[in-house]
C-alpha positions in Angstrom: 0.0 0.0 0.0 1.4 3.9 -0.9 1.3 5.6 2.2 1.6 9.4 1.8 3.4 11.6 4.0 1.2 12.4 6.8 -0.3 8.6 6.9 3.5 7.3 7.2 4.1 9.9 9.9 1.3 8.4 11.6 2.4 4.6 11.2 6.0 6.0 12.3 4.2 6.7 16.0 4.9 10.7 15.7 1.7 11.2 16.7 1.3 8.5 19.2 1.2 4.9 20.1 -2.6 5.1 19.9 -2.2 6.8 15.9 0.1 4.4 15.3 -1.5 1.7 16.2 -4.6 2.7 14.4 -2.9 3.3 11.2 -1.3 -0.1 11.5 -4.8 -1.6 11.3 -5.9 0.3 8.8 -2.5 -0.4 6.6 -2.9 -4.2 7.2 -7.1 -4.0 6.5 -6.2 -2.2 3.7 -3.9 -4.5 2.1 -5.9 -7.8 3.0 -8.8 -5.7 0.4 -6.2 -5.4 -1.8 -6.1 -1.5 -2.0 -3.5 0.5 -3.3 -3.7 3.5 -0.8 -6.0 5.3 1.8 -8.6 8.2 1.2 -9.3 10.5 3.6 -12.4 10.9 5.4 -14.0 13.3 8.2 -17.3 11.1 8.9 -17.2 8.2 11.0 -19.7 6.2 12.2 -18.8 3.6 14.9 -19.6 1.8 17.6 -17.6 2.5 20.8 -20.1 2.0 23.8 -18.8 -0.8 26.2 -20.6 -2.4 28.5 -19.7 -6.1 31.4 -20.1 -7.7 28.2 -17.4 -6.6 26.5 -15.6 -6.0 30.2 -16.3 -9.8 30.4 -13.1 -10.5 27.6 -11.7 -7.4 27.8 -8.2 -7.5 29.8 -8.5 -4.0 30.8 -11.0 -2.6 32.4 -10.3 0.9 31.6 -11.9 2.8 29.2 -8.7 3.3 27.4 -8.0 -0.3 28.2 -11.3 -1.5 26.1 -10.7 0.9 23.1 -7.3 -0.3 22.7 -8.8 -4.0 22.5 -12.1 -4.1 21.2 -12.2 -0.8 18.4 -8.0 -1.0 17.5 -6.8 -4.6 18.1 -3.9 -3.5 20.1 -2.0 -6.0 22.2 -2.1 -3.7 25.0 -3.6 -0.5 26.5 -2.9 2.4 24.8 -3.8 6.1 25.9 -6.2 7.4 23.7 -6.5 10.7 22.2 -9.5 12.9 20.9 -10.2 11.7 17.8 -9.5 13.3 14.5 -11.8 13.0 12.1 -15.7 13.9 12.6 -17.1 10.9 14.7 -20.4 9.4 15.4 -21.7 6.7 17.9 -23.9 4.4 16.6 -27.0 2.5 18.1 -26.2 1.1 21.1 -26.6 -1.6 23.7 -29.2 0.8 26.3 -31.8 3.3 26.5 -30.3 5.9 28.9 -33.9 6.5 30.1 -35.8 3.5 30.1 -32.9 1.0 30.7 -34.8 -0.5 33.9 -37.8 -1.6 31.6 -34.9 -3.6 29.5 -33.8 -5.1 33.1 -30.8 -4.0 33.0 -28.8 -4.0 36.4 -27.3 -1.1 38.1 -23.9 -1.4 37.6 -24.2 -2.6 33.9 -25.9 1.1 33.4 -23.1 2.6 35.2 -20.7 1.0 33.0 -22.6 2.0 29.5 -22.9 5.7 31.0 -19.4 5.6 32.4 -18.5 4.6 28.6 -20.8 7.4 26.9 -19.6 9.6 28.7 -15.5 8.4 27.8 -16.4 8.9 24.2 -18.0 12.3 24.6 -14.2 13.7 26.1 -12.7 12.3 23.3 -15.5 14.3 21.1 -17.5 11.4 19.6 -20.9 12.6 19.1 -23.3 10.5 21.2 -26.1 10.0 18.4 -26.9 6.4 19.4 -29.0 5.6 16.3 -29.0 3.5 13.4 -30.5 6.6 11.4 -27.7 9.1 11.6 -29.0 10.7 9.0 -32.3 11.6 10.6 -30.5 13.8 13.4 -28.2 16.1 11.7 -25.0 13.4 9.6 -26.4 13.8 6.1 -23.0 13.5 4.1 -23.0 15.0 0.7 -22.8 13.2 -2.7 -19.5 11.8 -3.4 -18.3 12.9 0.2 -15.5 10.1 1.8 -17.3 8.2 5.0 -16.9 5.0 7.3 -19.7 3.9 8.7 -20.8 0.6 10.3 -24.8 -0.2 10.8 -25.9 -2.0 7.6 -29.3 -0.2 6.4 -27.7 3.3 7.1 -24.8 2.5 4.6 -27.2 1.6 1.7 -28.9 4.4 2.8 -26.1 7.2 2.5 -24.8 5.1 -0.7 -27.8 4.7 -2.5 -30.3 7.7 -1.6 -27.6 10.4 -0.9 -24.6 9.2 -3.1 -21.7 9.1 -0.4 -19.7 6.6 -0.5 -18.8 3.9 2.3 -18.4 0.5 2.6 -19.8 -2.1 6.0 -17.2 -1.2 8.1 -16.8 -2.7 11.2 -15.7 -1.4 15.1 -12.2 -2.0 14.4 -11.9 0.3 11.0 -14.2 2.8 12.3 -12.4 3.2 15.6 -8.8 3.6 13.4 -10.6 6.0 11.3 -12.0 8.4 14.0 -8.2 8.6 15.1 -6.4 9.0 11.4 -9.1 10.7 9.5 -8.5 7.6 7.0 -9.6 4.4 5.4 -9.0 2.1 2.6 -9.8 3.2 -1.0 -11.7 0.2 -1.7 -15.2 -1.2 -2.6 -18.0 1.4 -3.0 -15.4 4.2 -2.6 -14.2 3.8 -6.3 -16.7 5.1 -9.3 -16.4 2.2 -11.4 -17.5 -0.2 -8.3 -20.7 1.7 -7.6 -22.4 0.8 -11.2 -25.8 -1.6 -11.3 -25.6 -4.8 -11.9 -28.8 -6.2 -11.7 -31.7 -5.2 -13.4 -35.1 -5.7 -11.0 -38.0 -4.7 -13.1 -41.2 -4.0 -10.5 -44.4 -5.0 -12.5 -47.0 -4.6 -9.0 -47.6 -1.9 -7.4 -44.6 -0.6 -4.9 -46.9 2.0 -2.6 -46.6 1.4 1.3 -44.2 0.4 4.0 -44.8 -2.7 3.8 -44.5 -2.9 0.1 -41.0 -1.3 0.3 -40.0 -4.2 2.7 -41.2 -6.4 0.9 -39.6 -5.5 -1.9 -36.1 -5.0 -0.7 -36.2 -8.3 1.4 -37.0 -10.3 -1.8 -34.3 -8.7 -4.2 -31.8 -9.1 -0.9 -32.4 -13.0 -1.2 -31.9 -13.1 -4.7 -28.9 -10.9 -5.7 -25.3 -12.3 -4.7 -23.1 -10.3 -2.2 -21.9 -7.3 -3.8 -24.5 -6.5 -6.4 -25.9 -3.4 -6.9 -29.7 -3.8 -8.0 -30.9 -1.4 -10.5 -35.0 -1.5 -9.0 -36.6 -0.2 -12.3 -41.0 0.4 -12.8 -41.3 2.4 -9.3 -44.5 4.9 -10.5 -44.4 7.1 -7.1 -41.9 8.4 -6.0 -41.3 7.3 -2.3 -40.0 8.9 0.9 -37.6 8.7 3.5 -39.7 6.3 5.4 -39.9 3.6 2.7 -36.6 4.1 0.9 -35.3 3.8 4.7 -37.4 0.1 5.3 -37.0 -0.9 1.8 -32.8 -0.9 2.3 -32.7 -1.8 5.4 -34.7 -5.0 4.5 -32.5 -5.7 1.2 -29.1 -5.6 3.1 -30.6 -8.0 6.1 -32.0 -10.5 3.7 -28.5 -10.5 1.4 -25.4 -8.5 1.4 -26.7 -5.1 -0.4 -24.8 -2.1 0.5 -26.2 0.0 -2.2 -28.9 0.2 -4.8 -30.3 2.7 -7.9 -33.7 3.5 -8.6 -33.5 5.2 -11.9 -35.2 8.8 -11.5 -35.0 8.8 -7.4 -31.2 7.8 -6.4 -28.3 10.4 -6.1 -26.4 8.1 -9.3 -29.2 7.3 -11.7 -31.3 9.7 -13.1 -32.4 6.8 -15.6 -31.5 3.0 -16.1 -28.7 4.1 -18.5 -26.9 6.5 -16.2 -27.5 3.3 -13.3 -25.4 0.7 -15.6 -22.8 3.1 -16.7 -23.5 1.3 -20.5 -22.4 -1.7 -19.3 -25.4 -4.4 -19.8 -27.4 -6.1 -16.4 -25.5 -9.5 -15.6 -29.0 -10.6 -14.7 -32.7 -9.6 -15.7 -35.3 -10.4 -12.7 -38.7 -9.8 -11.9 -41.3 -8.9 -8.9 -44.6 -9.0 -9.4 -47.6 -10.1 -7.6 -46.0 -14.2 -6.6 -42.5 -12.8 -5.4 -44.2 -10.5 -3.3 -46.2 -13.2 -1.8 -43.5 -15.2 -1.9 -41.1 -12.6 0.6 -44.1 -12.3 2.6 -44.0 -16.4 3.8 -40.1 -16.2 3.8 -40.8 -13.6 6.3 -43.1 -14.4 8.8 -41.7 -18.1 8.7 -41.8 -18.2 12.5 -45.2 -17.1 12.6 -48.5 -19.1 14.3 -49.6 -18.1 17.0 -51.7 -15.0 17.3 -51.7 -14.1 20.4 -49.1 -10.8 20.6 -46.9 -10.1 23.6 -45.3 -7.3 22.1 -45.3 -5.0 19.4 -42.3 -3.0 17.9 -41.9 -0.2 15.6 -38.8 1.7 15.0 -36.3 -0.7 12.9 -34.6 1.4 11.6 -35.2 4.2 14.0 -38.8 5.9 13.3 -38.9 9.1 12.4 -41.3 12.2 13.9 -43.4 11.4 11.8 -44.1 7.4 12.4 -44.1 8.4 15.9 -47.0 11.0 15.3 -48.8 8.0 13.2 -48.9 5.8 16.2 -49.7 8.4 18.3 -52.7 9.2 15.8 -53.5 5.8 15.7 -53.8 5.0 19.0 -56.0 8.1 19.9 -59.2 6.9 21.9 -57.6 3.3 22.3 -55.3 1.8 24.7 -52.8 -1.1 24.2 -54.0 -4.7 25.4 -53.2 -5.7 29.2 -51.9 -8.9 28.2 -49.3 -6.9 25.1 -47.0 -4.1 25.1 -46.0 -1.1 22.5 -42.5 -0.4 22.4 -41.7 2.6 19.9 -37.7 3.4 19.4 -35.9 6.3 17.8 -33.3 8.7 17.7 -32.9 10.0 21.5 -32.5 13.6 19.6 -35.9 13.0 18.1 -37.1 10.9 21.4 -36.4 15.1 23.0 -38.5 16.6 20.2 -41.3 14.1 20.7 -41.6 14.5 24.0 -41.9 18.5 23.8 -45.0 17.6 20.8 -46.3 15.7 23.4 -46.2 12.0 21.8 -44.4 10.9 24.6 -47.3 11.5 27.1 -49.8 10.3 24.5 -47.7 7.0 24.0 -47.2 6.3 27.9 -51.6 7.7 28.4 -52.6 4.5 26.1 -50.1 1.9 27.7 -47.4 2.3 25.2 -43.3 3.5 25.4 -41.3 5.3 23.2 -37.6 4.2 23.8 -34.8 5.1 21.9 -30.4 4.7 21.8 -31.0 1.0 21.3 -33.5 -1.7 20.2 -34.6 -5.3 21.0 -32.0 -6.9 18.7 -29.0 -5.0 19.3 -29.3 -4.5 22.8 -31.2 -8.1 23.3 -34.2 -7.7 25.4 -38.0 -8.1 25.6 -41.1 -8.1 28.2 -40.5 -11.2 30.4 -42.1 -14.0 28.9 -42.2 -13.0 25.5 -43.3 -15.3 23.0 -44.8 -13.6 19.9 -43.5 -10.4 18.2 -45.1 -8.2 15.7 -43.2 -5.5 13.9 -43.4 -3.5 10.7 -40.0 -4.1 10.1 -38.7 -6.5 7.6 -35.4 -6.0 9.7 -36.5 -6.5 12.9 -38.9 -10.1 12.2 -35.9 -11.2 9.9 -33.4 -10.9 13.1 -35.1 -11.2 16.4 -36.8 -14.4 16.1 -33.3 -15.6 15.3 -31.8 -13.9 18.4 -34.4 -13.9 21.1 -36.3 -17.1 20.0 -39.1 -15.7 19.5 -41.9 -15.9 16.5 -42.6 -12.9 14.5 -45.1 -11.3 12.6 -44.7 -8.6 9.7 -47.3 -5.8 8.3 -48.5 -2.6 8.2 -48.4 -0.1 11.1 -52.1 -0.3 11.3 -52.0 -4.0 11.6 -49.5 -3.7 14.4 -50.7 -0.8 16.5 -54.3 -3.1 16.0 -52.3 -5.8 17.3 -50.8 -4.1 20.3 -54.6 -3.0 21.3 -56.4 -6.1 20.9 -53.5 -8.4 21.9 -54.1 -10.5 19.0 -52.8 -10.5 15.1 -55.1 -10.0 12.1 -53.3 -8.7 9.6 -53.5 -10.2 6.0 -51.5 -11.4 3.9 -50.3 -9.5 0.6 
């Protein structure tokens, strides 16, 4: 790998053991991808929260201790400096407010806030959400980033044309201390091209529709393939482009994605492919819809619903205002609860429009830093899920053992108040 100046400055330890050791990682990552140099970057999104889990194989247990192990794969601890570039935590393992109602133990949340609080001295921006981009990281077209959290890099890739690969703790952590990483992958122009033509011949309106959609081209391109989703006649929002890649990189590898005419790369099919023709021609219509729908809700039988979850990925204002809305007059089922996650920016926002109250006045919650899967909890005794995320019923049935049912909000906030599913099948 060609090292400039500055980055073999760094290696050479002349800013630290810490630098060093972070541009070390980043040189041998680099070179394992097989890229030729690094590119510089000032937007990182990690995850650097630490909690007795990670104390658990950690041999430190300093802060600096654990950052050394578990985000630089040092040998040793290492004192660590402010970071360099622009940095942002991730989603994390607690809710910072409501961590009792995940039963978390006292000195766990000590720990996690003891950590939070580490990472703000060494000015990493305590978003703690899988949406960055809903609460004020929106990087510009063609703008250098490293960020972990799958359905935010499709996101950023596909919708606002940055450019990052998956990264994971390790490169993120070396990049909020070197303001680089690898010139690899999606970085390069000629590796952000379609290559999969997905031609839509049903209807592509709702939420649901969007997850569906994405789940099912997920499972059927290969890891690495950008699908070119062509046929979409509305244009769609935040919301659904938000569900609809989050869904596509759970189900299958996709980091990024064009939809001629909506996408920051492909103002038409043409522009999407680069002239270069699809390696593969498939098509949804009304059977593969159907067909993602079973793959789905696999786990699914029983209809009696213990809990209902909405916020995968992190809702916006406005999904919170639609539960709020659809809950008004109603109150959530004795026997089910109604846990509602987002950004903790937007969970401060809520609460002065009043959602908040109007969740907790009809039985329900609105949590946010973390969710069930990442951070691994549910109401005692939980047996049946139902979400509107394809994310969320893909992964927490896996995790927590749990069955899980997919649909609409309607159908879930429905479910949450009568305790029992009855949504139908697309």
């Amino acid at each position: 790998m060609r090292l400039a100046d500055d980055e073999r400055a760094m290696l050479d330890g002349e800013q630290g053991e810490a630098v060093a050791a972070a541009m070390d990682l980043l040189v041998r990552y680099g070179e394992v991808l097989g890229a030729e140099r690094l590119v510089d970057t000032d937007n990182v999104c990690g995850a650097n929260l630490f909690g007795s889990r990670h104390s658990l194989v950690c041999g430190s247990p300093t802060p600096d201790g654990a950052f050394s192990e578990h985000s630089l794969d040092a040998p040793r601890e290492l004192v660590i400096p402010p970071v360099k570039a622009q940095s942002h935590q991730l989603i994390g393992p607690m809710d910072t407010k409501h961590w009792r109602v995940q039963g978390l133990p006292q000195d766990e949340h000590d720990e996690i806030m003891a950590s939070e609080q580490y990472n703000a001295e060494h000015g990493i921006h305590l978003l703690n959400t899988c949406t960055p981009y809903q609460v004020g990281n929106v990087p510009l077209k063609g703008e250098h980033c490293a960020w972990m959290e799958s359905s935010a890099v499709v996101y950023v890739n596909s919708v606002l044309g940055a450019r990052t690969n998956v990264e994971g703790r390790e490169s993120t952590g070396a990049a909020m201390l070197t303001g680089k990483i690898p010139y690899w992958g999606l970085h390069l122009e000629e590796n952000r091209r379609g290559s999969h033509l997905v031609e839509v011949t049903t209807p592509v309106v709702t939420n649901r529709d969007w997850g569906l959609l994405g789940y099912w081209i997920g499972e059927q391109v290969p890891e690495e393939a950008i699908p070119v989703v062509d046929g979409i006649e509305r244009t769609p929002d935040l919301v659904r482009l938000k569900h609809f890649g989050a869904a596509a990189a759970s189900s299958g590898g996709v980091e990024m994605y064009h939809v001629p005419g909506i996408t920051a790369e492909a103002r038409t099919r043409e522009e999407a492919f680069a002239g270069r023709a699809p390696v593969e021609h498939l098509r949804y219509g009304p059977a593969q819809r159907s067909e993602a729908y079973e793959h789905l809700t696999a786990t699914a039988s029983d209809t009696s619903v213990d809990l209902v979850m909405i916020g995968c990925p992190h809702a916006t204002l406005g999904q919170v205002r639609d539960v709020v809305r659809l809950l008004e007059g109603r109150r959530v089922h004795p026997d089910s609860e109604l846990w509602v996650f987002t950004p903790r920016a937007l969970r401060h926002i809520a609460e002065q429009n009043g959602y908040a109250r109007a969740l907790e006045d009809a039985g329900a919650l609105l949590m946010s830093d973390t969710c069930p899967a990442i951070g691994q909890f549910l109401p005692k005794g939980t047996r049946v899920i139902a979400t509107d995320s394809a994310k969320q019923v893909h992964y927490l049935p896996a995790i927590m053992n749990v069955h899980g049912w997919f649909g609409t909000l309607e159908e879930c906030v429905d479910a949450a108040v009568t305790g029992t599913w009855r949504g139908e099948r697309p």
